[in-house]
N, C-alpha and C positions, 0 to 999 in steps of 0.2 A: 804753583798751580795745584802739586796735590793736597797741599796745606788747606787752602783755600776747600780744594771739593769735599776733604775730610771734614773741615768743620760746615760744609751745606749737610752734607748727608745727615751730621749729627745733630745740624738745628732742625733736620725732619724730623728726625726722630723723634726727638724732645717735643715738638711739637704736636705730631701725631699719637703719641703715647696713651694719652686718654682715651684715644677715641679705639683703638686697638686693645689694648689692656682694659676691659670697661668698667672689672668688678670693683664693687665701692672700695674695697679693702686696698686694690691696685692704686687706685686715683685717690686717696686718702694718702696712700703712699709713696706718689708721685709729688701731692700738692707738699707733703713732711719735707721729703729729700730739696725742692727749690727753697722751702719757706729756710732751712738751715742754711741753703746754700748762699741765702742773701745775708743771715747773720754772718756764715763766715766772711764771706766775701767783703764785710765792712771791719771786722776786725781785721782783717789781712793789710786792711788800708798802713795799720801802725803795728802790727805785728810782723807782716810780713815785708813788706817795703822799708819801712821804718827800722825793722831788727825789735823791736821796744815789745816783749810779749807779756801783755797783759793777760792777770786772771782775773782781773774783775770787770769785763765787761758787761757782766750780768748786766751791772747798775742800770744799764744804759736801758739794755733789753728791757728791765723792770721798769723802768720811766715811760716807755712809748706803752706797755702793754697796762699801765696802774694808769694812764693817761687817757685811753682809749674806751677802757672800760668805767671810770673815774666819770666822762661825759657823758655817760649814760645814766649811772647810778644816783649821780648828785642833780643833773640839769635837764634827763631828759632827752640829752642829743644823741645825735648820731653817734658811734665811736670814730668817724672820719676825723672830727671834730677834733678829736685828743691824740689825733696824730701830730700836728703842727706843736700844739704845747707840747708832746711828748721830747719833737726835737729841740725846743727850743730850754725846757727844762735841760734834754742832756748833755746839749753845749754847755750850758752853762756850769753844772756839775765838773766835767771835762776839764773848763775853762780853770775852775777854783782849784780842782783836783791835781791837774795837770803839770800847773805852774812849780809847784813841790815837787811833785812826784818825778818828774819827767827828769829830774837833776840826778835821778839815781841812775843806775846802769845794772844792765845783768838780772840776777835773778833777785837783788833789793829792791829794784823795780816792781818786780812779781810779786813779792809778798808783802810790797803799801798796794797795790791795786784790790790783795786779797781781802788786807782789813778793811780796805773802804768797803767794799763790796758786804764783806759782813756787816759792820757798822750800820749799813744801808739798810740790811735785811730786818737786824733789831729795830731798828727804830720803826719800821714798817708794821713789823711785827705787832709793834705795842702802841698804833694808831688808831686810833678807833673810828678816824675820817677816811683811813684810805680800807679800809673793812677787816684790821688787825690779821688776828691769823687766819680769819675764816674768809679772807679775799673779798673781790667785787663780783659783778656777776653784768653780763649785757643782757639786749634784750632773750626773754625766753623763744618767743616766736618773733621773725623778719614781720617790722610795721610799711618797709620800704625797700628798697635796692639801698639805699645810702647806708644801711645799717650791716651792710655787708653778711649779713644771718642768713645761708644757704643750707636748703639739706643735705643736698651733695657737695661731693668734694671737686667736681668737674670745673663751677666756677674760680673755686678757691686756687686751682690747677696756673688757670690761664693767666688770672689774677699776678697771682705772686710768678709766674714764666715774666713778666711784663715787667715787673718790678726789680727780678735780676738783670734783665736785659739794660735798666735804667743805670741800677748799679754797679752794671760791670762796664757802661759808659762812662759812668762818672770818672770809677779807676780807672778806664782808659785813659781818660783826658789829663787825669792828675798823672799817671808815669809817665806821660811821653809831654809834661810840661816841666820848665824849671823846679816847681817841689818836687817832680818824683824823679828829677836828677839830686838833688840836694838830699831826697831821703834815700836813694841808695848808696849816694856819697859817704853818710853820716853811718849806714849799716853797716857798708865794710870796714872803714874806721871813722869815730867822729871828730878825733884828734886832728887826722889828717884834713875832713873837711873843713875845719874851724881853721887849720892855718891857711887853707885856700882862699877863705874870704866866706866860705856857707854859713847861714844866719842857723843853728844848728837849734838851739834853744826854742827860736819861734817855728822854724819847721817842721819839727817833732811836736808842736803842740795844735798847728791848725791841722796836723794829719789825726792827733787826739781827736780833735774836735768833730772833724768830718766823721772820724769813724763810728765816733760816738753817735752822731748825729745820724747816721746811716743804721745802727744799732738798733735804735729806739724805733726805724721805722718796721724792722723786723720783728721787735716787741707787740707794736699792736697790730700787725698783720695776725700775729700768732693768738695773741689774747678776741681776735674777732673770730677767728677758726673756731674758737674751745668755747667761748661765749664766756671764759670763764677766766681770775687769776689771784693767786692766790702768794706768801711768800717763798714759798717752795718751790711754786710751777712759773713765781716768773723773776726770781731773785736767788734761787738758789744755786750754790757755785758750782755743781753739777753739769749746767747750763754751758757755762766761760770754760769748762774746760774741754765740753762736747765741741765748741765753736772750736778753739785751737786747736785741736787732734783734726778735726775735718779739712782744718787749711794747713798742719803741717803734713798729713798724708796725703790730701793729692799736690799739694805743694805751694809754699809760703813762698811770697814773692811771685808766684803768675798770677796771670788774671784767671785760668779757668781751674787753678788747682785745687781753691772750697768748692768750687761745684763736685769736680771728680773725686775727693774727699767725702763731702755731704752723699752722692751716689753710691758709696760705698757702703760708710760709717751706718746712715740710715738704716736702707733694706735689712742691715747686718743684726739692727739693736727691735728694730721690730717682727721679725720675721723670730728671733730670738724670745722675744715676749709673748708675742702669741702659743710658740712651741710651750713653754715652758709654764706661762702663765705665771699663777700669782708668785711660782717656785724659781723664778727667774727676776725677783725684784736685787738681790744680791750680786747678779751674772753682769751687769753696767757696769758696775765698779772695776772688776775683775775684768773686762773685756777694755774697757780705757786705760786701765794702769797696764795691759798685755801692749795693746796698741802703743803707748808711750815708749815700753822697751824696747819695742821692734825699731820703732819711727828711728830712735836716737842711735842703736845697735848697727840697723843696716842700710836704713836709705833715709839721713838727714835731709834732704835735698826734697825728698816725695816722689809719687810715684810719677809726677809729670815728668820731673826731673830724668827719671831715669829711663822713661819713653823716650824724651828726646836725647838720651846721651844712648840707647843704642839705635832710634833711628840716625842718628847722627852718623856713627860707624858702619851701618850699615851704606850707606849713601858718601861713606870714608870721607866725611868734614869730620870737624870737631867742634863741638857745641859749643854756643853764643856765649854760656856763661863761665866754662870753661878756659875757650880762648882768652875772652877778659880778663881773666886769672894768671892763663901765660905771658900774658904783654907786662 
């Protein structure tokens, strides 16, 4: 029951936020901290259930946001439009990608996701249909509601609240179904799952795929925000590495640990930039490679993790993921 009342109070909150906090600067920075929480929250699908931690999920990101922006530049449409092709390009990516790559393990894993990632970024780069280096751009001024082009960040707020909510069902449903037994199975060892009978190969690749897939739709949520994308702001690995720090600090493997992650990481890196300004373009870098030492040095696990291993003690059980551990 107290589980339960803690997470109403803090769906109030979350929810009342904008309307409390009203300044543009607050709700700009409320609508940043969900819109990441949703990218992390789809990489988590295969980096954190899965074990399989990808750096180049940009790609994906770049697919939904060159997608979005793509339907407007070339056709005219809406950017809603280039959502649906955004996901279905980054299945298929995923799909071609996956099938190789997914045979590696560990951090060989991590550095084909990188090259693809790069590989991706060149070629975009030196396209002259998808707007090379100098990006796309959507509409200047909202023609409609469907164009999702607001001047505040209030609608962008509730919007993307709506859309975490969707994808933190979806992982719901995928953990507590036979894939997300099969890919925790595969996390803790795959060896082990394979001789259990776990189809290990295809399970690690339809979690590729969702994730990806759930990726893309954070790409062009993000590219309708900014009206705007470019190779840098929507392919750049700066991106995939911002996504993974946010899910392994609040914690890889739950469902709410990229939100408490993204709640953190965010406020941290803009509240940062505005301090410092242009003299704070180099402090990112520095403040993620800080983060990485910490994550790895003192609390692998994140900080959900370590919520509930001392509410845990305090209430003298011993944690769910723990005890698994001791059986």
């Amino acid at each position: 029951m107290r589980r339960w009342l803690w997470l109403s109070v803090a769906l109030a909150l979350v929810v009342a936020y904008p309307l409390v906090l009203s300044t543009p600067f607050q709700q700009r920075l409320g609508a940043l901290v969900l819109l990441y929480a949703i990218a992390a929250s789809a990489w988590n699908v295969v980096g954190g259930y899965a074990g399989q931690v990808s750096v180049g999920h940009v790609v994906f990101f770049g697919c939904g946001a060159y997608a979005a922006m793509g339907a407007y530049a070339h056709f005219g449409l809406s950017p809603l439009v280039g959502i649906p092709v955004g996901i279905v390009v980054s299945v298929a990516i995923s799909a071609v990608v996956g099938v190789p790559t997914l045979r590696l393990s560990g951090h060989y894993f991590s550095m084909a996701t990188i090259a693809v990632a790069e590989l991706v970024r060149l070629i975009v780069t030196n396209t002259d249909y998808l707007g090379a280096a100098v990006g796309l751009s959507g509409p200047t001024v909202p023609r409609n509601v469907f164009d999702l082009s607001f001047i505040s960040a209030l609608p962008y707020y509730y919007l993307f609240l709506t859309i975490l909510a969707i994808t933190l069902g979806i992982t719901w449903w995928m953990v507590n179904s036979r894939m997300g037994f099969y890919l925790r199975a595969i996390r803790d060892s795959e060896r082990a799952a394979r001789s259990l009978g776990a189809p290990a190969s295809r399970t690690k690749l339809y979690a590729f795929m969702l994730s990806a897939g759930l990726t893309s739709v954070a790409g062009a949520l993000y590219a309708m925000m900014f009206g705007f994308v470019d190779p840098e702001s929507g392919l750049g690995i700066l991106i995939s590495v911002k996504i993974l720090i946010m899910a392994a600090l609040g914690g890889a493997g739950l469902l709410f640990g990229p939100l408490v992650g993204a709640a953190i990481l965010v406020p941290l890196e803009e509240i940062s930039n505005n301090l410092l300004g242009g003299k704070g373009a180099g402090l990112t870098f520095v403040l993620y490679g800080a983060m990485i030492v910490l994550i790895a040095r003192f609390q692998p696990g994140g900080i959900l993790t370590l919520i509930n291993r001392v509410w845990a003690k305090r209430n003298g059980r011993m944690p769910k993921t723990e005890a698994a551990r001791g059986a």
